[in-house]
N, C-alpha and C positions, 0 to 999 in steps of 0.2 A: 541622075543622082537627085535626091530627094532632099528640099529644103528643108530647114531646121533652124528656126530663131528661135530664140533665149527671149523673155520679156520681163523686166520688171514693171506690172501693174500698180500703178499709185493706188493709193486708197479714193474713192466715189467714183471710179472708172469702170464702167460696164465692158463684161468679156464678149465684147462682141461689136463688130466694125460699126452697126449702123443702129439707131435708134428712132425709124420714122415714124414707130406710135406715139413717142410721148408728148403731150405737149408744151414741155419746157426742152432746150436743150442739155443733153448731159453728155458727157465725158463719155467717148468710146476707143477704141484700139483705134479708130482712124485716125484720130487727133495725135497717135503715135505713129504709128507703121502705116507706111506708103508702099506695101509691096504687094503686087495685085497676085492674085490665088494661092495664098496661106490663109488657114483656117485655124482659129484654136483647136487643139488636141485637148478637152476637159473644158472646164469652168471656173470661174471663182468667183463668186460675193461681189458684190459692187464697195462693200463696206470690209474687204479683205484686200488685202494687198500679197506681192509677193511673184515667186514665178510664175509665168504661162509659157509654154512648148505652140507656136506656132508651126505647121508644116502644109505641105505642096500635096503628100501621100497621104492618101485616102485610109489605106493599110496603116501605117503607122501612126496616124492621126486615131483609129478603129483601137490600134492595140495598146496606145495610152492609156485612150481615156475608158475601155470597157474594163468592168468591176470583175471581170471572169481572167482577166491576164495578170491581175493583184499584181498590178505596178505601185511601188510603196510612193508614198507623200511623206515630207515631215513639214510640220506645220510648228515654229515657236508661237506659244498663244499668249497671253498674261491674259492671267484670271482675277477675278478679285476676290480677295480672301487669302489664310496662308495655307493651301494644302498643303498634307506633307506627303509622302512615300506612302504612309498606308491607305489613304483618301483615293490615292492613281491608281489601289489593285482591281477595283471595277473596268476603268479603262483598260487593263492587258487582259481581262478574264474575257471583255465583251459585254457588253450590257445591252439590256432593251431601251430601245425607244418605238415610240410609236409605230414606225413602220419593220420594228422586226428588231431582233439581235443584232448586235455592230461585232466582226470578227474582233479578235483581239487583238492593240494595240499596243506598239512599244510606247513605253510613256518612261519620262523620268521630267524631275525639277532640275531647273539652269540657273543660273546666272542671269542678270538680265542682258541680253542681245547688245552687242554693237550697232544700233540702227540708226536710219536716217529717223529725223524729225515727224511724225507725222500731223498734217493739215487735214483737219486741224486736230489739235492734239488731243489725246486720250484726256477724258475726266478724270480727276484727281480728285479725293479726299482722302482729310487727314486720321480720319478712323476708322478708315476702311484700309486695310492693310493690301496688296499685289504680288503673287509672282508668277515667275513665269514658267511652264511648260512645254516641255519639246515631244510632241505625238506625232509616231507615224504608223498611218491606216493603208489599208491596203485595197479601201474601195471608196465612193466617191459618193457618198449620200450628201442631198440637198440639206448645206448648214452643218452638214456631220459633225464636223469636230466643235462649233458652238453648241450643238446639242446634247452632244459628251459630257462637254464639261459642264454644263447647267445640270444637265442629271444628275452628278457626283458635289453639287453644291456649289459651285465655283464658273459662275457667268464670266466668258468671253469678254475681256476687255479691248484688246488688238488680236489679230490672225494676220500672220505672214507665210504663206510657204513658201520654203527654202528649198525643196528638194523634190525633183519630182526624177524617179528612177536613181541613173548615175548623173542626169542634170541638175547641178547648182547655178542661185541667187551669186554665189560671187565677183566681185567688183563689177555690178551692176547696181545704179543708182534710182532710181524710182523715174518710169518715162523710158528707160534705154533700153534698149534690146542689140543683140550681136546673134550674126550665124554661129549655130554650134557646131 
């Protein structure tokens, strides 16, 4: 039977157990998870937080994270600036970026999230207005959904994903992980 952790990645933690090029130390999934042959299934940001799918199977570690099995992602972002409804129809039509057309995205505006604190906290001014958006893609380009939203005028301020397939973030607190 094939293992399956759940992870909630802190924000400046690198997707990936070990980091013996850099020459400062930084923050890696060893510093969380002690469990010897799980591999992330995908990626995430060092500067993103949110869920990561650890597993043991090669195959389903293969059918996560490849862009051709369009496993959806949703990703709550805050942006800065107020877009509204008509700003996000580029995000569901598909847009260009540099390396190519992004498929089309479910996008809508939320509420702002129930979240933990983060460390350190987002920048805040007071004439720059925030909110937040809930987008989910259905492939995996380097930075994707901050480059979405920069396109359409509206820089990335936090990224969390919540959802990766039918795996949720819930009652997971930033550092914890649990078998799914």
């Amino acid at each position: 039977m094939a293992r399956l952790i759940l992870f909630n990645k802190p924000f400046d933690v690198l997707s990936q157990f070990t980091d013996a090029k850099s020459p400062t130390k930084r923050a890696t999934l060893s510093d969380y998870i002690d469990v010897p042959r799980v591999y992330p299934a995908g990626r995430l940001d060092r500067d993103s937080e949110g869920l990561m799918i650890l597993t043991d199977d090669g195959r389903l570690q293969a059918r996560i994270s490849d862009p051709r099995a369009k496993t959806p992602k949703t990703y709550l972002a805050q942006v800065e600036g107020a877009p509204d409804e008509a700003d996000l129809d580029p995000l569901r039509q598909g847009l260009v970026l540099k390396d190519g057309r992004t498929r089309p995205a479910k996008a809508r505006l939320i509420e702002p999230p129930r979240l933990w604190p983060r460390t350190p906290p987002v920048r805040y001014r007071k004439s720059v207005p925030d909110r937040w958006i809930e987008l989910t893609i259905t492939e995996g380009r380097n930075r994707q959904v901050r480059r979405m939203t920069a396109a359409i005028g509206f820089p990335t301020l936090r990224l969390v994903r919540w959802r990766v397939g039918d795996w949720t973030l819930d009652g997971l607190e930033p550092g914890q992980w649990h078998d799914a």
